[in-house]
N, C-alpha and C positions, 0 to 999 in steps of 0.2 A: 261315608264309610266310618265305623265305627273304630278306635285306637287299638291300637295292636300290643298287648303288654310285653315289654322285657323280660325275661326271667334274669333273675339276678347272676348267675352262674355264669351267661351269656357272658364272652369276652375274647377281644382282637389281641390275637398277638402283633407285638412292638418290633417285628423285623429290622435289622440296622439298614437306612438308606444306602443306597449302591454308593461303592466309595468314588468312582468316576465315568465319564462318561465317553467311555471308548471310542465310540465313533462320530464324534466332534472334534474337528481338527482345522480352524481356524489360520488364514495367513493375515499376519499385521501388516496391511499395506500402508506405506508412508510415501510422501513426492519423490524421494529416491529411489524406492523400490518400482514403482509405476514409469520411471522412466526408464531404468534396467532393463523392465518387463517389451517397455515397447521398441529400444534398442533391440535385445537380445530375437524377439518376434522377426523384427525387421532382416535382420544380419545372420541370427545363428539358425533361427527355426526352420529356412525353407532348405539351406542348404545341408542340416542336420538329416532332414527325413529324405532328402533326394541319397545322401552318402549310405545311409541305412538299407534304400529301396536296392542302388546300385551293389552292394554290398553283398546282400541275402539272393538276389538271383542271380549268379551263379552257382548257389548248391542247390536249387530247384534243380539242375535237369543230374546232380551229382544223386540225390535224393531219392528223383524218379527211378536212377540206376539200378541205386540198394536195393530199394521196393520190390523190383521187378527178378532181382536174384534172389530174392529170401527163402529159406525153405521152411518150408510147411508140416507139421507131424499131421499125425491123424485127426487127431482134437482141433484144428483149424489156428495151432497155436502159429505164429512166425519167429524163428529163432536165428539171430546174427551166426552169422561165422566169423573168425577172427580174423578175417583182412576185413569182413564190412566193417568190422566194430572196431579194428583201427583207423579206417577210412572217415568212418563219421566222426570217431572223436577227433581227428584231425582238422575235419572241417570244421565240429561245432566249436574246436576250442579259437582258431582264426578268426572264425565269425563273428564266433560270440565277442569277444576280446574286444574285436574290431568294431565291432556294433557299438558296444558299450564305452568306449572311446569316443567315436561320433556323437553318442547321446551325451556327452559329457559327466560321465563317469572314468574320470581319465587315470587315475591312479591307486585304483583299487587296492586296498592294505590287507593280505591275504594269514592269516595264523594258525597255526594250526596242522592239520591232515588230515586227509580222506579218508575211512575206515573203508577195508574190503568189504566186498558182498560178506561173505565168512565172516567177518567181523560185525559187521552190523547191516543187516538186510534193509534198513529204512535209516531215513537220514531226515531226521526233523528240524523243519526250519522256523524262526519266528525269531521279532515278532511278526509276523505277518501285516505290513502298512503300508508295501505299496503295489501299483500294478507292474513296479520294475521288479520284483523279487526272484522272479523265476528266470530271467534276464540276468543279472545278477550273481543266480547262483550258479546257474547249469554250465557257464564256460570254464568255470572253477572247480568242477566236478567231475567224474565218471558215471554220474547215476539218471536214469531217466526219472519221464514226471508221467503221471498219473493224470488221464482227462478222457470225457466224454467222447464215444465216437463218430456223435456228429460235427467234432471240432474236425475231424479228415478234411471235411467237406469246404473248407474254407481256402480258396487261394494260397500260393506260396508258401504259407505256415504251413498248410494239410501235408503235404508230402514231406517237408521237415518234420515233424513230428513223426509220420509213419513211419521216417527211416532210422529213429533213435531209442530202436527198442521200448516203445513206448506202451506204457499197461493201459491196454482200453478197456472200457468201460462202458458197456451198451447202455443207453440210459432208457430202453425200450423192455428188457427184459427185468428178472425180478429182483429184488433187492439181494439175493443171495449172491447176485451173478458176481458183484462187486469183492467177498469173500472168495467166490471159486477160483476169480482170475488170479486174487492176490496170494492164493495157496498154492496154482499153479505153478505161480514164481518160484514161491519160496521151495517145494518141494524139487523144481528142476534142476537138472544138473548140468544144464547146458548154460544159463545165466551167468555173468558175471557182474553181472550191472545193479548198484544200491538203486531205488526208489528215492526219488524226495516228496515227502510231505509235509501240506501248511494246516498242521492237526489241529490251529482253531478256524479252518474253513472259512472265513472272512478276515475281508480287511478292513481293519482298525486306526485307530489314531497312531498304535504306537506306543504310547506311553506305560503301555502295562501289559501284562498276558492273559486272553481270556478265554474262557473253559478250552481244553482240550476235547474233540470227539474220538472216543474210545475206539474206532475201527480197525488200526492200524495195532493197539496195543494188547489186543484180544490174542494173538498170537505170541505171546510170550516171549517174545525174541530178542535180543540186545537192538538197542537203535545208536543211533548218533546224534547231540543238539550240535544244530548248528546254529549262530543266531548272527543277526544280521546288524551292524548298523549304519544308517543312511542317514539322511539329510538332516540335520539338527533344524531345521526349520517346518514347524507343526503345520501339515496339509498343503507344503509341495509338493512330493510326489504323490499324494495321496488319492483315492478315488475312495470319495463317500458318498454321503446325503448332502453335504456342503460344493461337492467336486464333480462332476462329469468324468468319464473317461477319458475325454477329450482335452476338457482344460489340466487333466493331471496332464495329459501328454504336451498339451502347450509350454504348461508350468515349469516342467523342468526341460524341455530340448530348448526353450527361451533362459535357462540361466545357466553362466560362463561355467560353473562349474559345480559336481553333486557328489560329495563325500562318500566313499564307501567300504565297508568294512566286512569280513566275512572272518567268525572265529568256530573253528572244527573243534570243538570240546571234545575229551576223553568219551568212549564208546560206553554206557550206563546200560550194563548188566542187571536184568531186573533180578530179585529177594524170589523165593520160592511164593510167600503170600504176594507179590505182587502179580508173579504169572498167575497165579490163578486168579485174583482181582484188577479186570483192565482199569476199571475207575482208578483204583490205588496207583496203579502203574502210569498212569496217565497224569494223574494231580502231582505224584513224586518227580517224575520228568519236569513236569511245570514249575516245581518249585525250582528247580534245578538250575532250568535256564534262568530264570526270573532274578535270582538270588546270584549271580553269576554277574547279571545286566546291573543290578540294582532296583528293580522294576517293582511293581507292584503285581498280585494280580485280582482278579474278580473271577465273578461267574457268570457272567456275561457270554453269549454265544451265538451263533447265527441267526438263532431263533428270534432275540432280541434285535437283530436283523429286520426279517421278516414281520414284525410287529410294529415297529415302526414306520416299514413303508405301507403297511395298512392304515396306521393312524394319518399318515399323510393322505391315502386315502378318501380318509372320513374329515378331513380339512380340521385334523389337530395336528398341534405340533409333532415334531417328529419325536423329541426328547418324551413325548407325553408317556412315551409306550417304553419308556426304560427303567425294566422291571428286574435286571439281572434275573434273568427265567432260570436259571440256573438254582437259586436260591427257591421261588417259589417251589420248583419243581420236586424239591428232595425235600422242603419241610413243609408242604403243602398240597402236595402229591395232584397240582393244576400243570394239566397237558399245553402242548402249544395251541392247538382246535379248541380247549376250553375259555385260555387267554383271547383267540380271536374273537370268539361270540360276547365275551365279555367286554370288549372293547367297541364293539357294534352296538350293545346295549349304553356303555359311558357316554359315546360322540351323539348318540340319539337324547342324551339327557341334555345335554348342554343347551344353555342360549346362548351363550358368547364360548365361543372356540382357545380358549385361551391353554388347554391342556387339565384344568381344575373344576371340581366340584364345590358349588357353595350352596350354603346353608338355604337359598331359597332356591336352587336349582332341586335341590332333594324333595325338597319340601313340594314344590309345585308338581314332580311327578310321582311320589309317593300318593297324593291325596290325601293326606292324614288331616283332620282338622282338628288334631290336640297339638298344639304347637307343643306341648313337654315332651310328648314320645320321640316327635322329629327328633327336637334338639338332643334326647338322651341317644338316637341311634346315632346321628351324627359325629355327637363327641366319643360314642363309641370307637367308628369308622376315623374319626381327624386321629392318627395315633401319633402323628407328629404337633400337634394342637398349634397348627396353624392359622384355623377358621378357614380351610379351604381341604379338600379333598383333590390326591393324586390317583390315578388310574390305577396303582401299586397299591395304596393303601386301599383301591375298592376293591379290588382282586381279592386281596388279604380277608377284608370283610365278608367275602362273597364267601371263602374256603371255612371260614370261622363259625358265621352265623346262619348264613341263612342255608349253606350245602346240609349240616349236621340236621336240620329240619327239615329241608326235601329228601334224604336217605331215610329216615325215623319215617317219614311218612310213606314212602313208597314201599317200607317195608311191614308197616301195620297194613295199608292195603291189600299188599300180598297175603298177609296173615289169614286176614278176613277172609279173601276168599278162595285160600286152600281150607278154613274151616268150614265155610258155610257149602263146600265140595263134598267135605267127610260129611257132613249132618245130611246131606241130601243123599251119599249112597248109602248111610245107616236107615233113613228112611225106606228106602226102595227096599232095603233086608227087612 
């Protein structure tokens, strides 16, 4: 194959690497921790979840009650009355209390207040870092949560949740339905109940805030932050890529005890430009809480989720695929389905899995036999001049060089032949 020339002009933008890595969360085990661990497993863990199990069913048949009374409008909506909605907050708040107790969350440090529905329709929480979060908040609240309709379907939980007012979410119908339900809400007059939402849709390390998804802020409404904080020990309670759901549950019902914090911030009236701008409205919220915590934040987002358990996948590291999408996406205008292919094509390059491209990994699937052009595309592509290439800086490369040359091409194509379309009906004339 013959060398492919650079054009001078040709050049990678120098994006700043992601400031951290959200969903890495790490426990330092030492001989004392590991014998805690297997104390606490022994002693606390089986009688924690029996206290839990015993605990929650008795409002299973309180539950199926409420269900079973709810009234129904025309639009298939179900709407409390106020003895049900005294009745369950009664029980969720005992329960909850009491659950959260047993799990050992025993002296929960509550600040703050609960904004009315009138006051603020959504009640945003973060950071969002553990699977206890919703646990946590709701016995501390008046507001339901937000979940899929096939969560009903689930033993003991299913019928707690249908009885707490809860916003469903057909995850079978279209994406609109999600807006219709939540306009529902907001326009009824029968409601009295906030919403809680985890507006960065995954759990994280913790240590910082990342991107907000704009759904909930599209409606211009005052919200409430609420932020949370828990465990000062990085990836107990947590469920990641490091953690099972399972060992998060192990992790913390095995130790004596798990710190917990819940502070109701002032209700954040959005600007006139920010009702009309959810993104604006949504990153001002962010900073809000963030700057409140102390925290940092990124742009980091579910996506960068979903990316990584692909790389895992393709038997690259999990970190390989952490591209803060966020950032690609708004000064690179590369979708999540572009990242995927993209990273199908990386893990096929490799011979050794280690998350990096080198200088003869390029070189061998390129085909080039001018070893100058490689190394000029390479040191192109290294923008951090490591002598190794990340999955991030090929993305960057891929948006920079060689997208600009497949559009320019596909659209002389077209040219050609809308021209040679006119030449052949001036012919026929």
């Amino acid at each position: 194959m013959s060398s492919v020339p650079l054009k001078n002009e040709r050049h990678v933008r120098r994006l700043p690497e992601p400031r951290c890595e959200p969903f890495y969360a790490a426990i330092q085990w030492t001989p004392l921790r590991y014998l805690q661990m297997i104390i606490g497993f022994i002693l606390l863990f089986p009688i924690r979840m029996l206290l839990v199990i015993v605990i929650m069913l008795p409002a299973v048949p309180i539950c199926k009650f409420v269900c079973m009374t709810l009234a129904v409008d025309e639009n298939g909506v179900s709407w409390h009355k106020p003895w049900q909605r005294r009745l369950v907050a009664s029980m969720r708040e005992f329960v909850g209390r009491t659950t959260l107790w047993c799990m050992g969350f025993m002296r929960p440090v509550i600040k703050g207040r609960q904004a009315s529905f009138k006051e603020a329709p959504f009640l945003m929480i973060g950071p969002h870092s553990s699977i206890f979060d919703t646990y946590a908040v709701g016995p501390h609240t008046t507001a339901c949560i937000m979940t899929l309709k096939s969560n009903f379907n689930y033993p003991l939980i299913g019928s707690i949740m249908r009885a707490q007012e809860t916003v469903v979410v057909d995850e079978k119908q279209k994406d609109g339905s999600v807006a219709d339900v939540l306009q529902t809400r907001l326009d009824s007059q029968e409601t009295e109940t906030p919403i809680l939402v985890f507006p960065e849709g995954a759990i994280h390390s913790g240590r910082g805030f990342i991107e907000f998804q704009q759904g909930t802020f599209k409606y211009g409404v005052p919200v409430q932050p609420v932020v949370i904080y828990m465990s000062k020990d990085p990836g107990w309670t947590i469920w990641s890529f490091h953690h099972s759901l399972l060992s998060a549950t192990v992790h913390t019902l095995s130790c004596l005890y798990t710190p917990l914090e819940l502070h109701f911030l002032p209700v954040y009236n959005p600007s006139e430009s920010e009702k009309a701008n959810a993104s604006l409205y949504s990153k001002n919220v962010r900073e809000y809480m963030a700057n409140y915590m102390g925290l940092p934040t990124s742009e980091h987002s579910r996506t960068d989720m979903h990316l990584m358990d692909t790389a895992m996948k393709l038997r690259l590291p999990y970190w390989a695929a952490n591209v803060e999408y966020g950032i690609l996406r708004d000064e690179l205008s590369l979708n999540s389905q572009c990242l995927k292919e993209l990273l199908k094509k990386f893990a096929s390059m490799k011979h050794q899995h280690d998350g990096y491209l080198t200088e003869e990994d390029f070189s061998t699937c390129l085909k080039w036999p001018v070893a100058e052009d490689v190394n000029k595309l390479f040191s192109l592509c290294d923008t951090q001049k490591r002598g190794k290439i990340s999955f991030r800086e090929y993305a960057i490369a891929y948006a920079d060089l060689l997208r600009p040359y497949m559009e320019d091409r596909v659209f002389v194509e077209r040219s050609f032949k809308f021209l040679c379309q006119a030449l052949d009906q001036d012919g026929d004339d």
